[in-house]
C-alpha positions as CSV (number, residue, x, y, z in Angstrom):
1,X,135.6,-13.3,-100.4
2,X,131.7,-13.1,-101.5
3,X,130.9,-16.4,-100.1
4,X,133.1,-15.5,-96.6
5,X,131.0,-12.0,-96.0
6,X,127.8,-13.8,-96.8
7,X,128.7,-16.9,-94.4
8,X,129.0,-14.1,-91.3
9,X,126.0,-12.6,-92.2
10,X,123.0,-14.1,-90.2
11,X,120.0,-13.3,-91.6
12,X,119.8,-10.7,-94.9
13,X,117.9,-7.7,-93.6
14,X,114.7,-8.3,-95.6
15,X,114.0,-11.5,-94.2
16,X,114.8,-10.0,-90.5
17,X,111.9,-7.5,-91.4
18,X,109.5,-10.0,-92.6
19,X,109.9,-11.8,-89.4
20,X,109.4,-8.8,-87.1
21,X,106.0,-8.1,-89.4
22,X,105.2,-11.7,-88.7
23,X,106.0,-11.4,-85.1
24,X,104.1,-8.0,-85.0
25,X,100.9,-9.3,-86.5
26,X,101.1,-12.4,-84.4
27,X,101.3,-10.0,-81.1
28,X,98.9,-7.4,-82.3
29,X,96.1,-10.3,-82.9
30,X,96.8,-11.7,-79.2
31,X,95.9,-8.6,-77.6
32,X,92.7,-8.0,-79.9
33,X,92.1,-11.7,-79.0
34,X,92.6,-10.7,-75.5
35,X,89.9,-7.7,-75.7
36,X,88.1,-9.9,-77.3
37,X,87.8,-12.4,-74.5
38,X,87.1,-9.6,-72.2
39,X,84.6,-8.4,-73.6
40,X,82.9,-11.6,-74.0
41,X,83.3,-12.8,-70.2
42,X,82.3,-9.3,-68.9
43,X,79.1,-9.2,-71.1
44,X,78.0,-13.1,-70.0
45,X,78.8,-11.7,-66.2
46,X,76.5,-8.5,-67.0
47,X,73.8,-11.2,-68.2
48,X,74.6,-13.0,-64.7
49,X,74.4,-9.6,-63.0
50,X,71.2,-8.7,-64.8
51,X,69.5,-11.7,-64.4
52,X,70.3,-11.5,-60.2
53,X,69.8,-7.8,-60.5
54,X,72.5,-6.5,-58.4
55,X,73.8,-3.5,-58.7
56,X,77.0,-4.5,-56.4
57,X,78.0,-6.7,-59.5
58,X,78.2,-4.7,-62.1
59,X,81.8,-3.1,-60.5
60,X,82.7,-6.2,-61.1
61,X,81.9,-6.8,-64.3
62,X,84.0,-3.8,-64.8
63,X,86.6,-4.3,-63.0
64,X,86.5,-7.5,-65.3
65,X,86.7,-5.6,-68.6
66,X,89.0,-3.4,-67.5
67,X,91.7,-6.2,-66.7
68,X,91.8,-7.4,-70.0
69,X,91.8,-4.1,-71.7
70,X,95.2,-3.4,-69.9
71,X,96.7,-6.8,-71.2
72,X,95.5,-6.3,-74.6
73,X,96.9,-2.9,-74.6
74,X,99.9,-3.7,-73.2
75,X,100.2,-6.5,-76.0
76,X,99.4,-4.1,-78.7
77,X,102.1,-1.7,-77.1
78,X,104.5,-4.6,-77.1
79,X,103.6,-5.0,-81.3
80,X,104.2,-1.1,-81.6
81,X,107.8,-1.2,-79.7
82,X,108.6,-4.6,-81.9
83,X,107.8,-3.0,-85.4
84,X,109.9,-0.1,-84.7
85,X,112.9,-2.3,-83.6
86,X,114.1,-2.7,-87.1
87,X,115.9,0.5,-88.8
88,X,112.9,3.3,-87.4
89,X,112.6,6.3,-88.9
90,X,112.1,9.9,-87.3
91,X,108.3,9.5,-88.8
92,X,108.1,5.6,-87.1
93,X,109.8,6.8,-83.8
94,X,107.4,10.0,-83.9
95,X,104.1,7.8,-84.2
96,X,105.3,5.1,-81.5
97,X,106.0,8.3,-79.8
98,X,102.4,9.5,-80.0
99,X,100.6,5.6,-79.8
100,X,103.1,4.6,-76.5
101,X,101.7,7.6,-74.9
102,X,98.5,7.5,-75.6
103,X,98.0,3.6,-74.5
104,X,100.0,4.5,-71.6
105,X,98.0,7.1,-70.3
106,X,94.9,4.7,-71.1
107,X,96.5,2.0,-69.3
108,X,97.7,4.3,-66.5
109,X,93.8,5.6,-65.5
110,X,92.8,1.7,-66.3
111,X,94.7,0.6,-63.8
112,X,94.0,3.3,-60.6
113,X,90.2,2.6,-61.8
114,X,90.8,-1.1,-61.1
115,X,92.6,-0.5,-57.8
116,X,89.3,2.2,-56.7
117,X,87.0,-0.5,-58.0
118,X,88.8,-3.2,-56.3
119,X,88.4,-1.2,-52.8
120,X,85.3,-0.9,-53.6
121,X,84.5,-4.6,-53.7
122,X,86.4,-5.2,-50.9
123,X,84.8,-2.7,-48.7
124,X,81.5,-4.2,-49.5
125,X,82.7,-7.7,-48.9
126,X,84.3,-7.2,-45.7
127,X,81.8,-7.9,-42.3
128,X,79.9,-5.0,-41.1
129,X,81.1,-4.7,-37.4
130,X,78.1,-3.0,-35.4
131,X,79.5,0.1,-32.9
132,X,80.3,-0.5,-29.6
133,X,76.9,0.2,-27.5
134,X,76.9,3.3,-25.1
């Protein structure tokens, strides 16, 4: 009968948790390889911008940053959601609670920043058309 329960039973729950804590590091080191990569682009376009000594290019270089801040955050969300997944607690489900909104609200103001700043660019890129003459 020992051998018959066992034989049903997937994976023992221990070894399910190591996974997920494999999986979660795994994730959580994508998006802090992520910021990482954003942070080095955006600085070598600050050089550029520097160098040409535009001021138009610096929202760019922003707007830059800014896009992968919101995919690493939304990869270290995704690690937060994941290590809760297995038998939470109150205490697990309070601080996803609290780290869920917090990187929501951050990615929420990340994004409308990105939409104003990507107006912006556009608005400077677009032709100027003179007024119609009198």
């Amino acid at each position: 009968m020992t051998a018959t329960r066992y034989a049903f039973e997937v994976l023992p729950e221990s070894t399910l948790r190591d996974m997920v804590d494999l999986m979660v590091r795994l994730i959580e080191a994508c998006g802090a390889v992520v910021i990482m990569i954003g942070a080095v682009v955006a600085i070598a376009k600050f050089v550029v911008a520097l160098s040409r000594r535009s001021i138009n290019q610096f929202s760019a270089v922003r707007l830059t940053l800014a896009r992968f801040l919101v995919l690493g955050l939304e990869f270290q969300l995704a690690a937060d959601v994941l290590r809760t997944a297995i038998s939470p607690s109150f205490e697990e489900i309070g601080k996803l609670a609290a780290i869920a909104t917090i990187r929501t609200v951050l990615n929420y103001f990340l994004n409308r920043e990105i939409a104003q700043e990507q107006r912006e660019i556009e608005l400077l890129k677009a032709p100027r058309v003179p007024p119609p003459a009198p």
